[in-house]
HTML snippet that shows the backbone in 3Dmol.js (N, CA, C, O; Angstrom):
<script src="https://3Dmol.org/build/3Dmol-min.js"></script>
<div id="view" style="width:600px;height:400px;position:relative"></div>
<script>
const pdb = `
ATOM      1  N   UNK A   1      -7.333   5.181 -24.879  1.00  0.00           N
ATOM      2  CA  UNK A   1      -6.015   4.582 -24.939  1.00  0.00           C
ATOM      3  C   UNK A   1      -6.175   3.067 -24.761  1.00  0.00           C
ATOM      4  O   UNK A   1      -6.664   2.563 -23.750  1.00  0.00           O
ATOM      5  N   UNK A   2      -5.731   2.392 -25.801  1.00  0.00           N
ATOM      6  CA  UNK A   2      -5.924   1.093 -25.727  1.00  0.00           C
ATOM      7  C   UNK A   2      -4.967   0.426 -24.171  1.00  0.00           C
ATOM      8  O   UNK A   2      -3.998   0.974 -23.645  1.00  0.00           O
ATOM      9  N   UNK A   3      -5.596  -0.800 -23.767  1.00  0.00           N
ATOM     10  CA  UNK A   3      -5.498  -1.257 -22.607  1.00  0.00           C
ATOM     11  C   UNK A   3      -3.893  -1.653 -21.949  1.00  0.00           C
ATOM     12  O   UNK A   3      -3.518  -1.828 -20.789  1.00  0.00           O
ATOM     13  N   UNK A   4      -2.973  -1.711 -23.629  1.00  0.00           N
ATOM     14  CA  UNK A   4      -1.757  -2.613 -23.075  1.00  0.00           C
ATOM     15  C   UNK A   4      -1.181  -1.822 -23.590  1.00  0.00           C
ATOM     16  O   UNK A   4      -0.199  -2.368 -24.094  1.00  0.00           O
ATOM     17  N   UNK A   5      -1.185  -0.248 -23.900  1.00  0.00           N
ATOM     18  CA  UNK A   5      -0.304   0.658 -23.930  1.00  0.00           C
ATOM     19  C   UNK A   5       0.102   1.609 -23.410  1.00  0.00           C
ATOM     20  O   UNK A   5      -0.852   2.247 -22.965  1.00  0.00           O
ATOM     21  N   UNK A   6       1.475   2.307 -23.112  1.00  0.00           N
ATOM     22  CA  UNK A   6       2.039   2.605 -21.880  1.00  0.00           C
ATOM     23  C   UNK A   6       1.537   3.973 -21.690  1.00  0.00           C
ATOM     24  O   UNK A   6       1.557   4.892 -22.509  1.00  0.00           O
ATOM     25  N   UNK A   7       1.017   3.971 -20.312  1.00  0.00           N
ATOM     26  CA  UNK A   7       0.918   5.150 -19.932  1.00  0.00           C
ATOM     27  C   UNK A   7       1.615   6.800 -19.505  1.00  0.00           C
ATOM     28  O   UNK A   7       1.067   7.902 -19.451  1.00  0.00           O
ATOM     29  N   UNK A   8       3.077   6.361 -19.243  1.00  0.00           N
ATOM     30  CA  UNK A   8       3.567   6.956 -19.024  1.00  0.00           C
ATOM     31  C   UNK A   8       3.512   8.615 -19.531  1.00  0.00           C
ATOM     32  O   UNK A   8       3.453   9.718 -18.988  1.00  0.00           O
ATOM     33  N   UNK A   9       3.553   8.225 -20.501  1.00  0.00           N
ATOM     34  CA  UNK A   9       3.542   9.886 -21.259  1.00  0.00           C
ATOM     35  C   UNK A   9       2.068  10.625 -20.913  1.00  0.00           C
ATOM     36  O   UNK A   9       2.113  11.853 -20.986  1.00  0.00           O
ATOM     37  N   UNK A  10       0.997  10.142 -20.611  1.00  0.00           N
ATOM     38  CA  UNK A  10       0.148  11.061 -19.716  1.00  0.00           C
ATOM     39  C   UNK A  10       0.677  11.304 -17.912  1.00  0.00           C
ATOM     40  O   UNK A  10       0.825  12.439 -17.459  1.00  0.00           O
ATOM     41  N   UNK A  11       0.874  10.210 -17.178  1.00  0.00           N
ATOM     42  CA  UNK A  11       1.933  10.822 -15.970  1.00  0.00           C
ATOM     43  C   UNK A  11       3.482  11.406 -15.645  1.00  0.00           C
ATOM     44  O   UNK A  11       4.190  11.910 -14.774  1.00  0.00           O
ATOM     45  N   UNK A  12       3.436  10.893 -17.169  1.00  0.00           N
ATOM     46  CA  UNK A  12       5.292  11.089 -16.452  1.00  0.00           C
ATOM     47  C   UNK A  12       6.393  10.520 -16.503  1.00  0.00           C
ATOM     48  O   UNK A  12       7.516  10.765 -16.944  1.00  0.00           O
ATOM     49  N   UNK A  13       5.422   8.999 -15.507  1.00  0.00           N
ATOM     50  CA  UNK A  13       5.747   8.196 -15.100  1.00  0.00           C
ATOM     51  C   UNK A  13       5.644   6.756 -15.628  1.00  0.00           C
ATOM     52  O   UNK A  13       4.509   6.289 -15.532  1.00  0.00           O
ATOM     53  N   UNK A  14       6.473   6.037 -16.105  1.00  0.00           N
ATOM     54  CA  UNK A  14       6.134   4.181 -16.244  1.00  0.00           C
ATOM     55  C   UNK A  14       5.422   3.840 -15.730  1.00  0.00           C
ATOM     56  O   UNK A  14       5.305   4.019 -14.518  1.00  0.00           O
ATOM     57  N   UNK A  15       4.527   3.104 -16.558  1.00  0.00           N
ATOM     58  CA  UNK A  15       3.457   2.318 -15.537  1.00  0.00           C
ATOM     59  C   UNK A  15       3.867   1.744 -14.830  1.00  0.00           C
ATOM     60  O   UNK A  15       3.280   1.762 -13.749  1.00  0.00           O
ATOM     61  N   UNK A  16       5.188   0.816 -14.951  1.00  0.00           N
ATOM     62  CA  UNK A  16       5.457   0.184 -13.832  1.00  0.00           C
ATOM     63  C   UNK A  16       6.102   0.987 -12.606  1.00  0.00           C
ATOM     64  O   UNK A  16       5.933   0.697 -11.421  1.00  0.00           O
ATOM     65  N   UNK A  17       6.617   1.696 -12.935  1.00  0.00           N
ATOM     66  CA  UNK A  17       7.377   2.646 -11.580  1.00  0.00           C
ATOM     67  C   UNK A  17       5.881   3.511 -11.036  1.00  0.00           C
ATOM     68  O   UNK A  17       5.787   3.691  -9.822  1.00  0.00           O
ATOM     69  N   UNK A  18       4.828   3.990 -11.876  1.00  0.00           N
ATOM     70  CA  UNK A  18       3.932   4.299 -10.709  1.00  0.00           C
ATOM     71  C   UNK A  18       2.729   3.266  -9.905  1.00  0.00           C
ATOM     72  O   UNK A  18       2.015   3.642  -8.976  1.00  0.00           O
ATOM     73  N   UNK A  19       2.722   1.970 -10.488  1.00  0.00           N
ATOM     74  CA  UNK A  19       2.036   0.849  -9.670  1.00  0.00           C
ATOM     75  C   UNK A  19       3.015   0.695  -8.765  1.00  0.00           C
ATOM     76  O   UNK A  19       2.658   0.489  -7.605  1.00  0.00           O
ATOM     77  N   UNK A  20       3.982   0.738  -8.969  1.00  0.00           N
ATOM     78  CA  UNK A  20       4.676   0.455  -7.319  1.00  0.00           C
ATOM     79  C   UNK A  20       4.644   1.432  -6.119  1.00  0.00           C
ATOM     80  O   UNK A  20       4.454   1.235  -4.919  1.00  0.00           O
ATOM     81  N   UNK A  21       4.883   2.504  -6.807  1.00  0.00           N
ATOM     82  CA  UNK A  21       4.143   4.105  -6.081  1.00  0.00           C
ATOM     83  C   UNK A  21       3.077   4.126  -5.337  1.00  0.00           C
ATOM     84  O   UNK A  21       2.974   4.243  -4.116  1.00  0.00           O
ATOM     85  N   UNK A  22       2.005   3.962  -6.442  1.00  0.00           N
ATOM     86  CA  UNK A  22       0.234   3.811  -6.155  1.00  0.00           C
ATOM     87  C   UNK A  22       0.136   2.554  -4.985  1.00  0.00           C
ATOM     88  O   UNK A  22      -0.627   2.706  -4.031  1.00  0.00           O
ATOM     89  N   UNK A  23       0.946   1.322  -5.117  1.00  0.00           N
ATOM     90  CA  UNK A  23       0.951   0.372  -3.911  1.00  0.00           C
ATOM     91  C   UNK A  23       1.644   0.728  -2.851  1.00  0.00           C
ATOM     92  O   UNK A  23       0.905   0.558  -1.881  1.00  0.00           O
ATOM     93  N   UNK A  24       2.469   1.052  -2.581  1.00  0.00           N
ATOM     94  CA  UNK A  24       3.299   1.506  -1.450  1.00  0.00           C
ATOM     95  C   UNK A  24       2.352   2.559  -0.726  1.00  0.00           C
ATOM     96  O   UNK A  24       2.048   2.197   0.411  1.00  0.00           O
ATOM     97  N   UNK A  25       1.824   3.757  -1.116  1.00  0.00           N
ATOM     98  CA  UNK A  25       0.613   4.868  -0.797  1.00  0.00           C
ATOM     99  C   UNK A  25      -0.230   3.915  -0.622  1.00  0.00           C
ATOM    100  O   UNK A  25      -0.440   3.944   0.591  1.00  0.00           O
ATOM    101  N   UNK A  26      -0.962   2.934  -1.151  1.00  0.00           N
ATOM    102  CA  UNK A  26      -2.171   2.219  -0.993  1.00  0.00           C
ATOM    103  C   UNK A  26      -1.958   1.481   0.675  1.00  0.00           C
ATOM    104  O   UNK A  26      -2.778   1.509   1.592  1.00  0.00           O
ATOM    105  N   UNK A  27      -1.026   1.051   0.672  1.00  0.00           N
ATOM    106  CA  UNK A  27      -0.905   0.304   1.707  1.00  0.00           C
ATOM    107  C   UNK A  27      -0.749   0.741   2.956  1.00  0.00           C
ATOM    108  O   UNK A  27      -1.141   0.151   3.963  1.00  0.00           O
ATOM    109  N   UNK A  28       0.134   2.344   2.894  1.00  0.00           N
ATOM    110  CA  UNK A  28       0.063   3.160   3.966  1.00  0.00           C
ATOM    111  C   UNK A  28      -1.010   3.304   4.143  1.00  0.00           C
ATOM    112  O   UNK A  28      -1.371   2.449   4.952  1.00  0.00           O
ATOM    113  N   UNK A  29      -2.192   4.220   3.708  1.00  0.00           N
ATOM    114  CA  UNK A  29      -2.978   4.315   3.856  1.00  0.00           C
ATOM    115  C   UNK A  29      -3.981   3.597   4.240  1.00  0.00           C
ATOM    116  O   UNK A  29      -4.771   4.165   4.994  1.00  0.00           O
ATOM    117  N   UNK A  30      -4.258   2.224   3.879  1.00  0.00           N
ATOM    118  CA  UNK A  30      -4.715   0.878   4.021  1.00  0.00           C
ATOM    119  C   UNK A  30      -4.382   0.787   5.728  1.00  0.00           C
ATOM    120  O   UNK A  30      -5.363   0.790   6.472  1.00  0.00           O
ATOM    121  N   UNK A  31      -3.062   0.710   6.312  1.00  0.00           N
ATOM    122  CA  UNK A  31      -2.768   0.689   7.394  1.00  0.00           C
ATOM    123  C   UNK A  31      -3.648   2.159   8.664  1.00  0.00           C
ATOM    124  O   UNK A  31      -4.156   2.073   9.782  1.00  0.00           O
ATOM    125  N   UNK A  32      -3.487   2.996   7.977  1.00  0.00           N
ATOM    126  CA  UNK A  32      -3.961   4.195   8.678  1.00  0.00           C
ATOM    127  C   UNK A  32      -5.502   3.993   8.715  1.00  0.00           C
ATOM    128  O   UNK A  32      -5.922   3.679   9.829  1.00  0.00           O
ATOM    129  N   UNK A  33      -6.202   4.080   7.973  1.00  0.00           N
ATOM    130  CA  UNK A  33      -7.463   3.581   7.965  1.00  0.00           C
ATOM    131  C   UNK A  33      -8.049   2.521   9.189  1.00  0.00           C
ATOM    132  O   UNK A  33      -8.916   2.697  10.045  1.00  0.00           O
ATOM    133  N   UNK A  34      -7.252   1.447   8.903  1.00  0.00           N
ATOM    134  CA  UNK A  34      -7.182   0.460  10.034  1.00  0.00           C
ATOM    135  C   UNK A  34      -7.100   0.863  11.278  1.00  0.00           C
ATOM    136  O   UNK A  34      -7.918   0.488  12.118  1.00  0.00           O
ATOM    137  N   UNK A  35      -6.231   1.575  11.521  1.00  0.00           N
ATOM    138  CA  UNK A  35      -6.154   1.902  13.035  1.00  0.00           C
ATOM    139  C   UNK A  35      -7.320   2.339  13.289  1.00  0.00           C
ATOM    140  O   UNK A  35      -7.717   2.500  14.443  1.00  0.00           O
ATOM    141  N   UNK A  36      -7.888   2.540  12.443  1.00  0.00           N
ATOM    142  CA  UNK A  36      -9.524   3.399  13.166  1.00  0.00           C
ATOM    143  C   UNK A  36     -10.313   2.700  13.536  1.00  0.00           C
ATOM    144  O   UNK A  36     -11.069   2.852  14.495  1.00  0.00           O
ATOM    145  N   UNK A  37     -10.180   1.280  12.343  1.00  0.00           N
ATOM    146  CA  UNK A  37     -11.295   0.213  12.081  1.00  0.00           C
ATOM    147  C   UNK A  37     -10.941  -0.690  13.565  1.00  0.00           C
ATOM    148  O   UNK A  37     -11.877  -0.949  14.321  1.00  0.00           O
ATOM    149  N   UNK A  38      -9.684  -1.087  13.865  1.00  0.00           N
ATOM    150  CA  UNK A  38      -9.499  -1.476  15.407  1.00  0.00           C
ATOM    151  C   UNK A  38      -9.900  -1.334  16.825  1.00  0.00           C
ATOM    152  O   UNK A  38     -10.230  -2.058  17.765  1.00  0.00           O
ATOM    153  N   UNK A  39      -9.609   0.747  16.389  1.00  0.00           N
ATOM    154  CA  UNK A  39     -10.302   1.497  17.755  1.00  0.00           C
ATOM    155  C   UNK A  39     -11.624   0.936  17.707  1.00  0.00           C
ATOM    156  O   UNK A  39     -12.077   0.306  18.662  1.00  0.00           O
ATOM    157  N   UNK A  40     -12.510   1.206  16.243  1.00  0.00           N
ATOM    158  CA  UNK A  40     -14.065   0.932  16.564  1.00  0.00           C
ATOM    159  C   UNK A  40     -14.200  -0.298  17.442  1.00  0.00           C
ATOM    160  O   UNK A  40     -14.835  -0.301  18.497  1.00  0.00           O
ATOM    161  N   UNK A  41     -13.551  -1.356  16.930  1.00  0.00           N
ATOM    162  CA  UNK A  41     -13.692  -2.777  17.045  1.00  0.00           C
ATOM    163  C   UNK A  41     -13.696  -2.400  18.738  1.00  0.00           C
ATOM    164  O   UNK A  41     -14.776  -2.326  19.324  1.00  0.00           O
ATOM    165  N   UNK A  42     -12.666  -2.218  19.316  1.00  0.00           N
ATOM    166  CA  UNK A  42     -12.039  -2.352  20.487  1.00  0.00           C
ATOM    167  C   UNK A  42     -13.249  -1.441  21.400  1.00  0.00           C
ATOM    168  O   UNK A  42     -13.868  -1.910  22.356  1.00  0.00           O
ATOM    169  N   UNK A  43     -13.387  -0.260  20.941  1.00  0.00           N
ATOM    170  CA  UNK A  43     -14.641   0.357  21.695  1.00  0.00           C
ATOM    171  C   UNK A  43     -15.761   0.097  22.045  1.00  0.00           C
ATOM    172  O   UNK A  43     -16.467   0.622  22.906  1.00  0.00           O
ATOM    173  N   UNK A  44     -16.050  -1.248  20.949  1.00  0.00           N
ATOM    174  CA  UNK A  44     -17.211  -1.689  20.641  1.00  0.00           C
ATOM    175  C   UNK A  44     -17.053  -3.252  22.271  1.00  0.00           C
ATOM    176  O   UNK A  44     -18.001  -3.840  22.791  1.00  0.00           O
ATOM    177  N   UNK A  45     -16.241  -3.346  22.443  1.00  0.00           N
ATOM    178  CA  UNK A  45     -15.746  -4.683  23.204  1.00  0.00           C
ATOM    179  C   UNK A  45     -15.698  -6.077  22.030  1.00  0.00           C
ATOM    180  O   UNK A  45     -15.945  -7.274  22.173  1.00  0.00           O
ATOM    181  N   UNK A  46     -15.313  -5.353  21.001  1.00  0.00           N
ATOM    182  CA  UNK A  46     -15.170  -7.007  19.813  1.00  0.00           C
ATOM    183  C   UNK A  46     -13.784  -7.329  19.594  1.00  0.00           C
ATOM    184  O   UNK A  46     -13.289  -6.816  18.591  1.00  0.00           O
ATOM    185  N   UNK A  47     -13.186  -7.920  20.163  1.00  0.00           N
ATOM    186  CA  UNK A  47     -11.925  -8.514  20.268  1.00  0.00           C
ATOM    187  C   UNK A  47     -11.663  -9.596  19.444  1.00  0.00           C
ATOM    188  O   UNK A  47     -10.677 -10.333  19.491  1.00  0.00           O
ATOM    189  N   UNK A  48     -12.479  -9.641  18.786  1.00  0.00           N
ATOM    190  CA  UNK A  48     -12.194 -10.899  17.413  1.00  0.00           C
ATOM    191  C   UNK A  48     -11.862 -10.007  16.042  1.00  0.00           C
ATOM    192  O   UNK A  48     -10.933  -9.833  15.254  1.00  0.00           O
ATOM    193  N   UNK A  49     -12.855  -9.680  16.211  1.00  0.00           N
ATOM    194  CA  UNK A  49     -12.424  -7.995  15.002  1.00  0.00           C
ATOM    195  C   UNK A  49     -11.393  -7.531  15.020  1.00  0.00           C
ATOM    196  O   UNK A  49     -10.625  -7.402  14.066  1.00  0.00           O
ATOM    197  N   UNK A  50     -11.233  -7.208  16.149  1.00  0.00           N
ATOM    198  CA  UNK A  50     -10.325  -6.130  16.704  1.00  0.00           C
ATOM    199  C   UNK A  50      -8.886  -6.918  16.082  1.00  0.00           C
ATOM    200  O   UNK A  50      -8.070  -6.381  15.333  1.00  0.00           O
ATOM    201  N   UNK A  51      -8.837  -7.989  16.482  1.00  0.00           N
ATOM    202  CA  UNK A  51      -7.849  -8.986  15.960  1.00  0.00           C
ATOM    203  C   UNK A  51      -7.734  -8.886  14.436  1.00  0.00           C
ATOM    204  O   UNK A  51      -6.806  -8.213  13.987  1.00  0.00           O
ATOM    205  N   UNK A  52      -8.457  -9.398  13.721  1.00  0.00           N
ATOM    206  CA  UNK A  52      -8.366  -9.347  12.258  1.00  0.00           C
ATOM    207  C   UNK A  52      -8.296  -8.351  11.585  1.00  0.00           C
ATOM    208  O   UNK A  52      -7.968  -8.407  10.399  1.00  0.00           O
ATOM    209  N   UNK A  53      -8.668  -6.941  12.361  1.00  0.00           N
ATOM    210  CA  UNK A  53      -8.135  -5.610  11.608  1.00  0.00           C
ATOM    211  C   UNK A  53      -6.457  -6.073  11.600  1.00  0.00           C
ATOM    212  O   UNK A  53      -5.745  -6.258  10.613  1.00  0.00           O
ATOM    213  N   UNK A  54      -6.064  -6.200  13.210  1.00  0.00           N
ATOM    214  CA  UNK A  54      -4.501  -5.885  13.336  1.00  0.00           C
ATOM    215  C   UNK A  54      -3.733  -6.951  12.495  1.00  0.00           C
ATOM    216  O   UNK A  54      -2.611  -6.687  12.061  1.00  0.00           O
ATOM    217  N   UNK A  55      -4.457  -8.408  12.214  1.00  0.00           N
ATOM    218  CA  UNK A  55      -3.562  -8.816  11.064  1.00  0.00           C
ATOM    219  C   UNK A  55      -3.996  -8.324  10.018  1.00  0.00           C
ATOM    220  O   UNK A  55      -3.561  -9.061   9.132  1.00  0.00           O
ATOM    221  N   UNK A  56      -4.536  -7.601   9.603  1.00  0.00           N
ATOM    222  CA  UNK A  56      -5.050  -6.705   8.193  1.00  0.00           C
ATOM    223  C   UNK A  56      -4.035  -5.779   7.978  1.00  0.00           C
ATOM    224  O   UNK A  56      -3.487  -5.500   6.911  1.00  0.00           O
ATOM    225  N   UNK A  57      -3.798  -5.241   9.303  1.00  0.00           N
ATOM    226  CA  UNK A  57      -2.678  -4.142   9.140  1.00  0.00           C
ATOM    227  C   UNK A  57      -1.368  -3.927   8.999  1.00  0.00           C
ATOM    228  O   UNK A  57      -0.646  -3.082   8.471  1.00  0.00           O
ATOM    229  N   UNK A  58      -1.182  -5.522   9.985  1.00  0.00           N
ATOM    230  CA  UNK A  58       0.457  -6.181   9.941  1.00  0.00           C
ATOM    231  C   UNK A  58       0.796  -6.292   8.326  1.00  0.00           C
ATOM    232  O   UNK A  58       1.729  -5.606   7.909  1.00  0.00           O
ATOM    233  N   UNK A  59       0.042  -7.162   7.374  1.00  0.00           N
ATOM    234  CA  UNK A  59      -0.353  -6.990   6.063  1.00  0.00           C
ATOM    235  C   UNK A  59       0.246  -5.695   5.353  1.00  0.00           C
ATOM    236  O   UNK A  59       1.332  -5.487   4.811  1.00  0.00           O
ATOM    237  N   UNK A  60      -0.825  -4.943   5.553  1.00  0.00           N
ATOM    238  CA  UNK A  60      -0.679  -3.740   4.810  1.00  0.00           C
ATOM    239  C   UNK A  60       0.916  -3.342   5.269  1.00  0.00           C
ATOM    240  O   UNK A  60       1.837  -3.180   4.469  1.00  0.00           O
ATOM    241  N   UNK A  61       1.017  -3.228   6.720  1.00  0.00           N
ATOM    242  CA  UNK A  61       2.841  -2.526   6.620  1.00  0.00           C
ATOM    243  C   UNK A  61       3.627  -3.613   6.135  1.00  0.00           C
ATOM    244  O   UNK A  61       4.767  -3.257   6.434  1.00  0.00           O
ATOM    245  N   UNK A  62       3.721  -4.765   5.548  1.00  0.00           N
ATOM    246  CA  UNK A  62       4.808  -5.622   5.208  1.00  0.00           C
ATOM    247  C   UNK A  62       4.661  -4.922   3.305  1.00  0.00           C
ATOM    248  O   UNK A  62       5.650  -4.423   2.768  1.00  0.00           O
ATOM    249  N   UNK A  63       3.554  -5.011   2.706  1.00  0.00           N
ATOM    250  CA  UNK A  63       3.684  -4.763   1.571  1.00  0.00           C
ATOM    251  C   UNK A  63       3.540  -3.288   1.745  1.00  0.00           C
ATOM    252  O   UNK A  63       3.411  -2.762   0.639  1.00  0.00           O
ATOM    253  N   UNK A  64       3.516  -2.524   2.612  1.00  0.00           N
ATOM    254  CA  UNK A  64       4.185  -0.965   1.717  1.00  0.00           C
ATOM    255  C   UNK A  64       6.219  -1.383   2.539  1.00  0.00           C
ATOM    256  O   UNK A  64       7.171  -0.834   1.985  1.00  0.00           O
ATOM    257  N   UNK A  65       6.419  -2.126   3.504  1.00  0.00           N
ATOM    258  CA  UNK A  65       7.962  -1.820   3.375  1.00  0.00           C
ATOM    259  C   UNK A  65       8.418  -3.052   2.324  1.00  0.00           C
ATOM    260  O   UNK A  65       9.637  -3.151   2.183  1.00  0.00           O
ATOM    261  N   UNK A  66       7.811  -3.748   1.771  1.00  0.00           N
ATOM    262  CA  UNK A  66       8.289  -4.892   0.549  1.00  0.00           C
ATOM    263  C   UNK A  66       8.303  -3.723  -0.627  1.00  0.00           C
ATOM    264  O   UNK A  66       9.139  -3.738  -1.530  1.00  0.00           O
ATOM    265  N   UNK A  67       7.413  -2.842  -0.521  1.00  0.00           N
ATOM    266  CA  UNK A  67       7.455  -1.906  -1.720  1.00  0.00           C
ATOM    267  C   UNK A  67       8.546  -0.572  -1.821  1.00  0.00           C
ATOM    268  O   UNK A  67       8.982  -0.106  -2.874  1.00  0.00           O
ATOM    269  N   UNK A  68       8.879  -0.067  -0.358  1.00  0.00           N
ATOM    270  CA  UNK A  68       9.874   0.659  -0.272  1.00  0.00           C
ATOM    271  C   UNK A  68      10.639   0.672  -0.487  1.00  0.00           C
ATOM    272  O   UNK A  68      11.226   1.639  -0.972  1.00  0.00           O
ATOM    273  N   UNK A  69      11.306  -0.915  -0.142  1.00  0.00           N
ATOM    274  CA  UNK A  69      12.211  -1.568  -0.355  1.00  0.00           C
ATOM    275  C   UNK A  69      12.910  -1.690  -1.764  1.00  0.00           C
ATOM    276  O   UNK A  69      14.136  -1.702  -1.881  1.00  0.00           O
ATOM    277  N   UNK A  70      12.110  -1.772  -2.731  1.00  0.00           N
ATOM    278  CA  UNK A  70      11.791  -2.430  -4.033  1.00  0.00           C
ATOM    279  C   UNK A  70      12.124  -1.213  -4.341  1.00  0.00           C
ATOM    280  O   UNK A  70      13.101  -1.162  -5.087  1.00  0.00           O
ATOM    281  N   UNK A  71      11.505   0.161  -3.931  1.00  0.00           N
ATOM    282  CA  UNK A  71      11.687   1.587  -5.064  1.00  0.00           C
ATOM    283  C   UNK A  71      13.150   2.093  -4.466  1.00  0.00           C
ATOM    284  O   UNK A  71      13.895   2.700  -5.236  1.00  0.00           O
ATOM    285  N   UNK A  72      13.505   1.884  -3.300  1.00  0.00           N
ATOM    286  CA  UNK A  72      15.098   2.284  -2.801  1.00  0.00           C
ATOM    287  C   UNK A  72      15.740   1.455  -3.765  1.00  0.00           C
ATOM    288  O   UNK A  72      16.527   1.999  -4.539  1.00  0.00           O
ATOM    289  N   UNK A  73      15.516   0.096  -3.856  1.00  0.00           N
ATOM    290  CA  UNK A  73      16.385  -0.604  -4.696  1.00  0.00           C
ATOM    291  C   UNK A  73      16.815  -0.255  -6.253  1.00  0.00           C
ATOM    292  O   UNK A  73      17.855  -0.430  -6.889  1.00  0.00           O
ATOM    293  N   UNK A  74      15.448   0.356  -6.587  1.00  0.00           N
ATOM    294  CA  UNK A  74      15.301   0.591  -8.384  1.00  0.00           C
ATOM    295  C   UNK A  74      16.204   1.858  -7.969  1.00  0.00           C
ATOM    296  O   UNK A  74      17.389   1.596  -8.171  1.00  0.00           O
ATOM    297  N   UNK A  75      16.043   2.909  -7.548  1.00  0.00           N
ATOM    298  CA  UNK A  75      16.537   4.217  -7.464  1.00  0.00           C
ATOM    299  C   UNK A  75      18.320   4.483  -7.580  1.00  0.00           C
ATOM    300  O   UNK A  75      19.129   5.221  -8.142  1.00  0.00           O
ATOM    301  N   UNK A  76      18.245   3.094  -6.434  1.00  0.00           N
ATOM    302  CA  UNK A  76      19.744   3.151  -6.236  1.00  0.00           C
ATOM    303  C   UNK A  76      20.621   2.333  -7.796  1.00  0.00           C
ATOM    304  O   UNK A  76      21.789   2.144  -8.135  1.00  0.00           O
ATOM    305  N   UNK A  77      19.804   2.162  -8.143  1.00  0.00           N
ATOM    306  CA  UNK A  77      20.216   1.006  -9.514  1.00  0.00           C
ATOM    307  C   UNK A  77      19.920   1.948 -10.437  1.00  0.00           C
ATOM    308  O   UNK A  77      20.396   1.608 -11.520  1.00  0.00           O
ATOM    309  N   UNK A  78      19.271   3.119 -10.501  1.00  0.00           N
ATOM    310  CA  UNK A  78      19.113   4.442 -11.882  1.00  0.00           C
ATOM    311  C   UNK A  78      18.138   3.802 -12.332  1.00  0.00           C
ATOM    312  O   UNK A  78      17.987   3.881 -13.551  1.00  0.00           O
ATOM    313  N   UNK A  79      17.126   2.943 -11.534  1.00  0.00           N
ATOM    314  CA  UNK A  79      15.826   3.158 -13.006  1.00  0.00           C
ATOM    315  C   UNK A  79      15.387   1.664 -13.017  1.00  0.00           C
ATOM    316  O   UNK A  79      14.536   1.276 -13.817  1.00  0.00           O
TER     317      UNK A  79
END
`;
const viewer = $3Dmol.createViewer("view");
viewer.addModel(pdb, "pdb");
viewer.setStyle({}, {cartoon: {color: "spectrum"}});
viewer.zoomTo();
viewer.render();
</script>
C-alpha cells in the first residue's frame, strides 16, 4: 500500500482517528512503564534519575489527557 494512502479500510478506522487512539494508549502506557523505571531508580538510591523518569511521566500524562481531550471533543462533534 503506497505510503500516502488511507488506511482505513484495512482497520476500520481513519488514519487520523486511529493515530490519535494509538497516542493516547502510547502514552498511558509510556506512563505505566515509568513508574517502574522510577521505583528502579529510587531503589537503586539515584535520585537524579529518579527525577527525570517523573518528568518523563508528567509528559506522558499531559499528552494522553491533551489526547483524550481531543477524542471527547471529535466524538461529541460526530466525527
Amino acid at each position: 500500500m503506497p505510503y500516502n494512502e488511507e488506511t482505513g479500510t484495512v482497520t476500520g478506522t481513519k488514519d487520523k482517528h486511529y493515530n490519535i487512539l494509538w497516542f493516547a494508549q502510547a502514552c498511558m502506557t509510556n506512563a505505566l512503564r515509568l513508574e517502574e523505571y522510577i521505583s528502579d531508580a529510587e531503589r537503586e538510591g539515584d535520585s537524579e534519575l529518579a527525577e527525570f523518569f517523573r518528568k518523563a511521566q508528567a509528559d506522558s500524562h499531559k499528552g494522553a489527557e491533551q489526547a483524550k481531550q481531543l477524542i471527547a471533543a471529535r466524538l461529541s462533534q460526530g466525527g
